[in-house]
Every structure is written in structure tokens, then in C-alpha cells.
C-alpha positions as CSV (number, residue, x, y, z in Angstrom):
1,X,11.4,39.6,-26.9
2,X,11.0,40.4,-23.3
3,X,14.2,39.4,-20.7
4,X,13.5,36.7,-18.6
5,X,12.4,37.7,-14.8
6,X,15.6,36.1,-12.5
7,X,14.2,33.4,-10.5
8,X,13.4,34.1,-6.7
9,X,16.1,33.3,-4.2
10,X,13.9,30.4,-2.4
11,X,13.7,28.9,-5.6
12,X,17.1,28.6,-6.5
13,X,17.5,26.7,-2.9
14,X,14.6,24.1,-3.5
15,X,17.2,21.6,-5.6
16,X,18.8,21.2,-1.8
17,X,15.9,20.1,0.0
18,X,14.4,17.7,-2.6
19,X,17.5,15.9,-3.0
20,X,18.4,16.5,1.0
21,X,15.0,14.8,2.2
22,X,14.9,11.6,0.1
23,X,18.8,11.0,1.4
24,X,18.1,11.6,5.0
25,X,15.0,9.5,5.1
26,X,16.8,6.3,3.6
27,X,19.6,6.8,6.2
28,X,16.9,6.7,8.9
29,X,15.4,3.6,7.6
30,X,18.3,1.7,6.6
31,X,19.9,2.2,10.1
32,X,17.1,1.6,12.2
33,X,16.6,-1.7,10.2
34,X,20.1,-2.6,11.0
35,X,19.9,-1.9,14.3
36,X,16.4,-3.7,14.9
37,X,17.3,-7.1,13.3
38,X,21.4,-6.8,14.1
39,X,20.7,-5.2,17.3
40,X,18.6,-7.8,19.0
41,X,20.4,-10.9,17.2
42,X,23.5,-9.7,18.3
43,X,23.4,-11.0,22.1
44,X,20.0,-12.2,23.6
45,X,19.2,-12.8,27.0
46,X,17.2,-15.3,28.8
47,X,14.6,-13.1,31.3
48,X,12.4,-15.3,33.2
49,X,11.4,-17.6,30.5
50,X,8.1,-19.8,32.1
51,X,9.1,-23.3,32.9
52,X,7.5,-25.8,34.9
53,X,9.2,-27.5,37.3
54,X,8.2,-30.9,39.5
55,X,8.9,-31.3,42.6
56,X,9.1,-28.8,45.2
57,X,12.6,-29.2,45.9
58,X,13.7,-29.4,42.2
59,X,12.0,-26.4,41.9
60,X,14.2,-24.5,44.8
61,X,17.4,-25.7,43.6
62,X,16.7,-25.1,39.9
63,X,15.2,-21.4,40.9
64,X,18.4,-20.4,42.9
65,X,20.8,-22.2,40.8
66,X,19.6,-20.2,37.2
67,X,18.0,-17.3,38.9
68,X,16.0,-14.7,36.6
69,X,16.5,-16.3,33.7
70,X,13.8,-18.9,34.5
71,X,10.3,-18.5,35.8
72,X,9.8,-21.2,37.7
73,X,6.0,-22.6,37.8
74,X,6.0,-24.9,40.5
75,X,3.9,-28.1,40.1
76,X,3.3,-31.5,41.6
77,X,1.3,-33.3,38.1
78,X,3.3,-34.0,35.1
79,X,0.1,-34.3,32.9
80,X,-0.8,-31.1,34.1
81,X,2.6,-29.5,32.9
82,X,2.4,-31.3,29.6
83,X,-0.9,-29.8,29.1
84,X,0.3,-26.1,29.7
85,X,2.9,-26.8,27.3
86,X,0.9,-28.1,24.5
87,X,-1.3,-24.8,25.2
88,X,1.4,-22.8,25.2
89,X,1.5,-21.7,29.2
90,X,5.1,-22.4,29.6
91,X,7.9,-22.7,26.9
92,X,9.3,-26.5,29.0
93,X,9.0,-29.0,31.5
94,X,11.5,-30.1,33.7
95,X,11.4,-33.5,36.2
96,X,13.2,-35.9,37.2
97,X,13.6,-39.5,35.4
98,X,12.4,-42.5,36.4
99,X,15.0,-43.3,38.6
100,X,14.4,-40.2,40.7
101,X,18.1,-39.5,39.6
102,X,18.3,-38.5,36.1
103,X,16.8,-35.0,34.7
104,X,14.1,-35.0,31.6
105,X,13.2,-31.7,30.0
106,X,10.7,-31.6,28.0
107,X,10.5,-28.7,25.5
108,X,8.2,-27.4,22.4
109,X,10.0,-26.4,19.4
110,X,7.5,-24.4,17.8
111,X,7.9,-21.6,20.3
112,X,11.0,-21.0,18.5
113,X,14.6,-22.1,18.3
114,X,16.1,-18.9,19.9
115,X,14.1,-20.0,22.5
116,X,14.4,-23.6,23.0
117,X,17.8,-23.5,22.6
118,X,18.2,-20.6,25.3
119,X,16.0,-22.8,27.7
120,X,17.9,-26.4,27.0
121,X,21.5,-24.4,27.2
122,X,20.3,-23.2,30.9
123,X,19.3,-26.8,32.1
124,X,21.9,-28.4,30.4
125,X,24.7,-26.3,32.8
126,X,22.3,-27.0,35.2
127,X,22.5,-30.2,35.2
128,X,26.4,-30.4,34.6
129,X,26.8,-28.5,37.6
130,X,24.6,-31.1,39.8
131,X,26.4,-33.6,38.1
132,X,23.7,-35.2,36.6
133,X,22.4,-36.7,33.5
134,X,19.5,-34.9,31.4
135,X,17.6,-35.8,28.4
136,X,15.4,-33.7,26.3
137,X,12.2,-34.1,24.4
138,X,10.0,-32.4,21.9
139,X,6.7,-32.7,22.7
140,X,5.5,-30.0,19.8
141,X,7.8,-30.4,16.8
142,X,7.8,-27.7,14.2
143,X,6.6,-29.2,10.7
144,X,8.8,-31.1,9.0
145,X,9.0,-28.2,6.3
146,X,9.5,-25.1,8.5
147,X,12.7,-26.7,10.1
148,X,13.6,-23.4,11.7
149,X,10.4,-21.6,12.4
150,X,10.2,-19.6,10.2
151,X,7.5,-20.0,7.7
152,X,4.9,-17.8,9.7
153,X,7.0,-15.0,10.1
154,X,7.9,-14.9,6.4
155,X,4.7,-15.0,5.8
156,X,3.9,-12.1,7.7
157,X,6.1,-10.6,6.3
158,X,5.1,-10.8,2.6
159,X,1.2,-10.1,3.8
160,X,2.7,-7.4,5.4
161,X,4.7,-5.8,2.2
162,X,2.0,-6.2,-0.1
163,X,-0.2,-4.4,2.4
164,X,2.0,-1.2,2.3
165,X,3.0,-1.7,-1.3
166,X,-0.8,-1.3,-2.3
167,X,-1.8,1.7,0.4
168,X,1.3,3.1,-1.6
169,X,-0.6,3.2,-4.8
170,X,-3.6,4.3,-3.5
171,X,-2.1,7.2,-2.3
172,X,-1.5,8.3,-5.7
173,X,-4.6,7.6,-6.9
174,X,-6.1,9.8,-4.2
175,X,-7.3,12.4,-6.8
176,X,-9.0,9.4,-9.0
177,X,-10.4,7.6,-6.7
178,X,-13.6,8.5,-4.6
179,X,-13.0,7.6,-0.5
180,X,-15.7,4.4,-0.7
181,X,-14.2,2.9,-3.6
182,X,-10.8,3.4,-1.8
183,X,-11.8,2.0,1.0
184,X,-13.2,-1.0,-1.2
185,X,-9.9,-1.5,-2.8
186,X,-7.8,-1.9,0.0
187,X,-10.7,-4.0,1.6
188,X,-10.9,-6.2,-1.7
189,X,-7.1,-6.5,-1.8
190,X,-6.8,-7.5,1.9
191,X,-9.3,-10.5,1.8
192,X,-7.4,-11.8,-1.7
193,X,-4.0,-11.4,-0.1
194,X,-4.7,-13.3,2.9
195,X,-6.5,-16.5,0.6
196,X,-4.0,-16.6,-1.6
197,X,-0.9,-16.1,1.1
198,X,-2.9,-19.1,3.1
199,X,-3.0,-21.2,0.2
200,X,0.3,-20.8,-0.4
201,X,1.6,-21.5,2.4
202,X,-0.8,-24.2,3.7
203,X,-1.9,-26.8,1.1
204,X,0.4,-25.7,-1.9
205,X,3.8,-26.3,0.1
206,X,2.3,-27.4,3.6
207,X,5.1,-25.3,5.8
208,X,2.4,-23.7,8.5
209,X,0.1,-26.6,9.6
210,X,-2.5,-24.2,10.7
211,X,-6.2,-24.6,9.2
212,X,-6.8,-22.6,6.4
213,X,-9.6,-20.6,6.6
214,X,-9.0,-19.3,9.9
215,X,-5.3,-18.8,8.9
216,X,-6.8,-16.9,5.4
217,X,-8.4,-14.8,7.9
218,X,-5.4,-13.8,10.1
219,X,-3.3,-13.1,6.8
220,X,-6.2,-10.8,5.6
221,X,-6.5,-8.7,8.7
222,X,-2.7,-8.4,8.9
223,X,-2.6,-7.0,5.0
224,X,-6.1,-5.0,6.1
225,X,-3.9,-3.4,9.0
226,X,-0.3,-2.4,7.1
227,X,-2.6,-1.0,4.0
228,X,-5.2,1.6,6.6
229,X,-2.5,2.3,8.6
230,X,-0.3,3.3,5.8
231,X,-2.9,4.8,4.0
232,X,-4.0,6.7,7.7
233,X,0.0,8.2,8.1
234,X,0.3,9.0,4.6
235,X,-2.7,11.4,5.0
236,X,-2.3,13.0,8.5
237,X,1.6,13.2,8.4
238,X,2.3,14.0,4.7
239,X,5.0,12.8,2.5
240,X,6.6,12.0,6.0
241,X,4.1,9.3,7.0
242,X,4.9,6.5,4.3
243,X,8.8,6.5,5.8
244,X,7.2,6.3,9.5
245,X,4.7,3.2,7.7
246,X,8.3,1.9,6.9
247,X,9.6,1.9,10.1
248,X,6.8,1.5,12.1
249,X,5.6,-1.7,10.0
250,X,8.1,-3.3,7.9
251,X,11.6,-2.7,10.5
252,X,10.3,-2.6,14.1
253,X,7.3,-4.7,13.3
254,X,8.6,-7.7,12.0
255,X,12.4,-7.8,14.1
256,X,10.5,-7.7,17.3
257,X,7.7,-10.0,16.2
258,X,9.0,-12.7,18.0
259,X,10.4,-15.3,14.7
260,X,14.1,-14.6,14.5
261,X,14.3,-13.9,18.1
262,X,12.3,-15.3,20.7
263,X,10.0,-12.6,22.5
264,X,11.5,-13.8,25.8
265,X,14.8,-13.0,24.4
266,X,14.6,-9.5,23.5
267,X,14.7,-6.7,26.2
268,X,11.5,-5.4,27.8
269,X,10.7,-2.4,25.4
270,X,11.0,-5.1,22.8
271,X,8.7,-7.5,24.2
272,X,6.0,-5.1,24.7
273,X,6.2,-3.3,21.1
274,X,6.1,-6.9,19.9
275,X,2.5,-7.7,21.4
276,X,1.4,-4.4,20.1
277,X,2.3,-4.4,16.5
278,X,0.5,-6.0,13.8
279,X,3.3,-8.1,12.5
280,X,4.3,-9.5,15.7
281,X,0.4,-9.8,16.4
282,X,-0.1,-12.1,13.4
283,X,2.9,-14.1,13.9
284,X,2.0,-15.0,17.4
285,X,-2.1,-16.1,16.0
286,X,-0.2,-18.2,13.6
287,X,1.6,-20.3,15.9
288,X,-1.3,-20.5,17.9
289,X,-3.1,-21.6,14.9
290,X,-0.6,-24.0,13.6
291,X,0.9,-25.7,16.8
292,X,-1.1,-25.2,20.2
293,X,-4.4,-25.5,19.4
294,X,-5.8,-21.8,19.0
295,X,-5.2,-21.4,22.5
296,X,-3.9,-18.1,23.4
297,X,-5.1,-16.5,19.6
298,X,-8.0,-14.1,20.8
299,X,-5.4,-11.2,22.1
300,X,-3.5,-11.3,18.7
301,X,-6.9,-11.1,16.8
302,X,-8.3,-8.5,18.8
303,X,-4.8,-6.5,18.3
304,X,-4.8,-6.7,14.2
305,X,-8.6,-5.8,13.9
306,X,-7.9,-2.7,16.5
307,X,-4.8,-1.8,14.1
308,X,-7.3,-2.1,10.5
309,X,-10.2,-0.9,12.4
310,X,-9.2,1.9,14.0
311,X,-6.9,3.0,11.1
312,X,-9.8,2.6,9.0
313,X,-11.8,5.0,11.0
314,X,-9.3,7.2,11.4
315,X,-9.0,7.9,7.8
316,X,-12.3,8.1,7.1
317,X,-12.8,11.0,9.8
318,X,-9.9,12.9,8.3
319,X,-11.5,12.4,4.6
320,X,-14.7,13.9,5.8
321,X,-13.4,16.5,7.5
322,X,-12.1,18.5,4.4
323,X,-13.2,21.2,2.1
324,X,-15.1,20.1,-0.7
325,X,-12.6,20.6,-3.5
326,X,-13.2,22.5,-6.3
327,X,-15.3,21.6,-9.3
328,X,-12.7,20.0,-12.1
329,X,-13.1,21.9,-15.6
330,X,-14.5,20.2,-18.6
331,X,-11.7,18.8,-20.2
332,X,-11.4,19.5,-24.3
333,X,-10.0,15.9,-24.7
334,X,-11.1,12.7,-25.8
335,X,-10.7,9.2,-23.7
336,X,-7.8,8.5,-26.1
337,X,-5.9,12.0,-25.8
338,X,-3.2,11.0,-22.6
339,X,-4.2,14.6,-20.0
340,X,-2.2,15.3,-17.3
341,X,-4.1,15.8,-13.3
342,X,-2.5,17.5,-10.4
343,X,-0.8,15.6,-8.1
344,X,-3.1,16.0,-4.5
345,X,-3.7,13.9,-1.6
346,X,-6.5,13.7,0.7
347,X,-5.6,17.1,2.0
348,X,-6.9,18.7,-1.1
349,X,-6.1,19.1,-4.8
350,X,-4.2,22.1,-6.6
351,X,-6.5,24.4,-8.5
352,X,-5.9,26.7,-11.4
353,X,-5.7,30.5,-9.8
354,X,-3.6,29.5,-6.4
355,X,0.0,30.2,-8.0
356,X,0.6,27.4,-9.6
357,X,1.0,27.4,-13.6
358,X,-2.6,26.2,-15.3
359,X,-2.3,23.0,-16.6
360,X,-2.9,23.5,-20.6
361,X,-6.1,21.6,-21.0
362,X,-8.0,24.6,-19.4
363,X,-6.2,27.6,-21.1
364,X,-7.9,30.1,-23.0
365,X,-6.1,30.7,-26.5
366,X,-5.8,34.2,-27.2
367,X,-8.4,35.3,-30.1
368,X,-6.6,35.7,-33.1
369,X,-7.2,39.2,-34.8
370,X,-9.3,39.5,-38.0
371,X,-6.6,39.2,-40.8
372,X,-8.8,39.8,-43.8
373,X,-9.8,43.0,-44.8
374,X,-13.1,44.1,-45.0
375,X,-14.2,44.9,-48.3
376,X,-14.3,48.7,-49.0
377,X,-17.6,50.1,-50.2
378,X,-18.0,50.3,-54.3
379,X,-18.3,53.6,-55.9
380,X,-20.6,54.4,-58.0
């Protein structure tokens, strides 16, 4: 029996730093989620929401009296101002009645409570204040089951998930899998995510209105864009990049996407991470898609194929940049013997001779000496 060697010093410290990372990763995640959703629910502002006006001097009074809170478009044809806001050019309308003495706002609902509300609240003290009467009118009703809005951006939300859930898995199966038929996987999995999501919530319980083919096709490039991107962070960054997936994707994709709170509600760093992110990205080409008539859904497209496109090129540049790993060993086991592989990502795999212990499959036994006596020559 031979004393055991006393482990080094740096190994009697690596307890701390496992069990210190994993904390101080979910305290980063679980406050910037709070902040994100709390943080921008908490008190949001009005900044210079688009809304027609009619009437010249309407406009001047309406544009003084609310300030930055309103953009003011300025027009003289109410059929052209209904048209912008069935294409989603302005959020409302405002006019006078048919008395010349009355107010009428006319407003779209499917650009999002936060947001209608915000922009009937303003006219409404507007109004009070000239001491006149207003009346409102939807002109674009959400459907009757998405009361509050919110079926697209639960929806992206859930494409979303599964999209980081899977690049998650393929992670670990880096080592078992070859780059095409990872690539083919998360390919595979986007297309099936987006028909079923679409089917779901289209003709099964008919919450987003939206046609379902193009709408399948949104849903698919949105899971196509959380599972390359994932997958891209996870291999560039490390073990670091599924917790910046997690932020990046999941909390400051989805609270600025524009659902819970209107995008011309949130400040100005807000609004432009919205437009840039794939969640907010799909949430915007589903409204489009369901309630204005496709009309501004090329620049949410474009920004969802850029996210799974580029990601996807990204990681295949990485992939084919490595070493060639090293040959595996023939195993000595049968397909019904359980075997053990090194955990490795697409920076490389562990192999038997760099200081780590060999796994058992591929050691050696020692040769057993000859226990049986050789037999001693006969005398005659």
C-alpha cells in the first residue's frame, strides 16, 4: 500500500468556483429579467406617438396643447388618414365631428393596449381641457380571442423557448453529432416548430388572425434564429454564451418586443433594441400579418433571416476552422454495453494522453504473469 499523494492546492479551491459561477450567473439573469419586464411596466411614457390630425388648426392647437408626446401628421383627407391607420402609418386619427364642434378619435387596437390607451388618455385631457366632447372608435379590433394583445407575443415567446431549449441539447451532443446533421437538426426542428406553433394558434384556437402559411413561416424563422444563435454563443463564448443566449433572447428580447408594452412607450434604447431583436422582430411581422394587411412586414423578415442566417454562418466558419480531432479508439464494447464519451464542444474533444484520467474502455490490463510452472525435465 502506497500513501495517497495530497491533492494540489488549485484543486482543493475548484469546489468554490463551480458552485460560485452557476450562483452568480442566475443572479444576473433573474435581475435583469426583473428589471426588463418590471422596469419598463413600471411608468411608461408617451414620446411622439404618430397621429393624424385634420385640419390645420386642430392640428396647432392639439400640437402645442400635448407637445412631444404626439407626432402630429397633419392632413386635410379623412379617407386618407383611415387608410394610414389600417396600414399601420399612424397609431389614431383625430377630427372633428359632424357638427364641426365635437372631437372623434379614431384609434386601432391591435397596435396594442399600452398604446391605445396612452393615446385616448392624451386626447381625452385634451378635450376636457377645450371643453369639449370626444368620442372614440376602433377601426382595427383585436380578435375576439386575443382580448388584450397578447397572443402573438406569447407565441413568440414559446417559438422562442423551444428554439433555445433544442440549440441547448445540441450542444451536448456536439461530440455525437457531425456539423451537417447538426445543422439539419436545428433546421428540421425550426420548420416543425413554426407549423405546428401556427396551427396552434391559428385554426386550432383562432387567437392570431394572420394566414397560416405565411405566419408558419415567421414562427419558423424566429425558432431558426434563438436555436443558431444559441448554438453560435455557446461555441465562441463557452459555457458563458448559453447565459448571454438567456438574456440576450429570452429577457431583453421579448420585454422590449413591443406586446406588454407598447414600443412607443418604452425609452429610446428600448425602442431601438426592440426593432433589432428577433423576438421583438417576429412580434411586430405578426401583427402585420394578422391585423394590417402585411404592410410594414418586409423589415421584420429581413431582421429574423439576418439573425438565423448570419448565426448560421457564423457557426459554420468557427466549426471549420478547428483541428481535426483525434481519431476515437476502437471501443471493446457492444451496442448494448452503456460506454461513457468525453464531454467536448465544438472547440475540440478531450483525448487520452493530455492529463486527464483515460476513460477505461481504452486501458491496457496489465499482463498477468505465468502462474503455472513449467514442467522440469525427466531424468532418466
Amino acid at each position: 500500500m502506497h500513501p495517497q499523494p495530497h491533492p494540489p492546492h488549485h484543486r482543493r479551491r475548484q469546489p468554490i468556483r463551480i458552485w460560485l459561477q452557476p450562483f452568480l450567473i442566475g443572479l444576473v439573469i433573474v435581475s435583469a429579467f426583473v428589471s426588463c419586464y418590471v422596469g419598463l411596466m413600471r411608468d411608461p411614457q408617451p414620446h411622439r406617438i404618430p397621429v393624424a390630425v385634420t385640419g390645420p388648426q386642430l392640428a396647432n392647437k392639439v400640437q402645442q396643447s400635448l407637445g412631444d408626446s404626439i407626432d402630429v401628421r397633419r392632413t386635410d383627407s379623412t379617407a386618407e388618414a383611415l387608410d394610414a391607420l389600417r396600414h399601420r402609418d399612424i397609431v389614431a386619427m383625430l377630427g372633428t365631428g359632424p357638427h364641426g364642434k365635437d372631437l372623434k378619435l379614431d384609434v386601432a387596437s391591435a397596435n396594442g393596449l399600452s398604446t391605445t390607451t396612452a393615446v385616448t388618455k392624451l386626447v381625452t385631457a385634451y378635450a376636457h381641457g377645450a371643453d369639449q366632447r370626444l368620442s372614440v372608435s376602433d377601426i382595427v379590433p383585436l380578435n375576439r380571442y386575443d382580448a388584450r394583445g397578447l397572443a402573438g407575443f406569447y407565441v413568440s415567446f414559446g417559438v422562442t423557448l423551444s428554439g433555445f431549449a433544442l440549440a441547448q441539447n445540441v450542444v451536448g451532443l456536439s461530440s455525437l453529432l457531425h456539423l451537417r446533421h447538426r445543422f439539419t437538426l436545428m433546421a428540421v426542428f425550426a420548420a416543425a416548430s413554426g407549423l405546428v406553433a401556427a396551427a396552434i394558434a391559428g385554426p386550432i384556437l383562432d387567437a392570431v388572425p394572420a394566414p397560416y402559411l405565411p405566419l408558419a413561416f415567421v414562427l419558423a424563422l424566429l425558432a431558426a434564429a434563438a436555436a443558431f444563435t444559441t448554438k453560435m454563443l455557446a461555441t465562441y463564448v463557452g459555457p458563458l454564451g448559453i447565459p448571454l443566449a438567456t438574456l440576450l433572447l429570452l429577457t431583453v428580447g421579448n420585454s422590449t418586443s413591443g406586446a406588454t408594452v407598447g414600443a412607443d412607450l418604452m425609452p429610446s434604447g428600448a425602442r431601438t433594441v426592440s426593432a433589432l431583436l428577433p423576438p421583438g422582430a417576429a412580434v411586430r411581422a405578426i401583427a402585420d400579418l394578422s391585423y394590417f394587411r402585411s404592410s410594414h412586414v418586409l423589415a421584420p423578415l429581413a431582421t429574423l433571416i439576418l439573425w438565423a442566417a448570419g448565426s448560421a454562418v457564423l457557426l459554420a466558419f468557427r466549426t471549420t476552422k478547428q483541428h481535426p480531432a483525434a481519431p476515437t479508439p476502437h471501443r471493446a464494447t457492444t451496442d448494448d454495453t452503456p460506454t461513457t464519451h468525453w464531454a467536448g464542444t465544438d472547440e475540440g474533444h478531450f483525448t487520452p494522453g493530455n492529463g486527464t484520467t483515460p476513460h477505461p474502455a481504452f486501458t491496457v490490463p496489465p499482463k498477468e504473469p505465468d502462474t503455472i510452472p513449467k514442467e522440469s525435465p525427466t531424468r532418466c
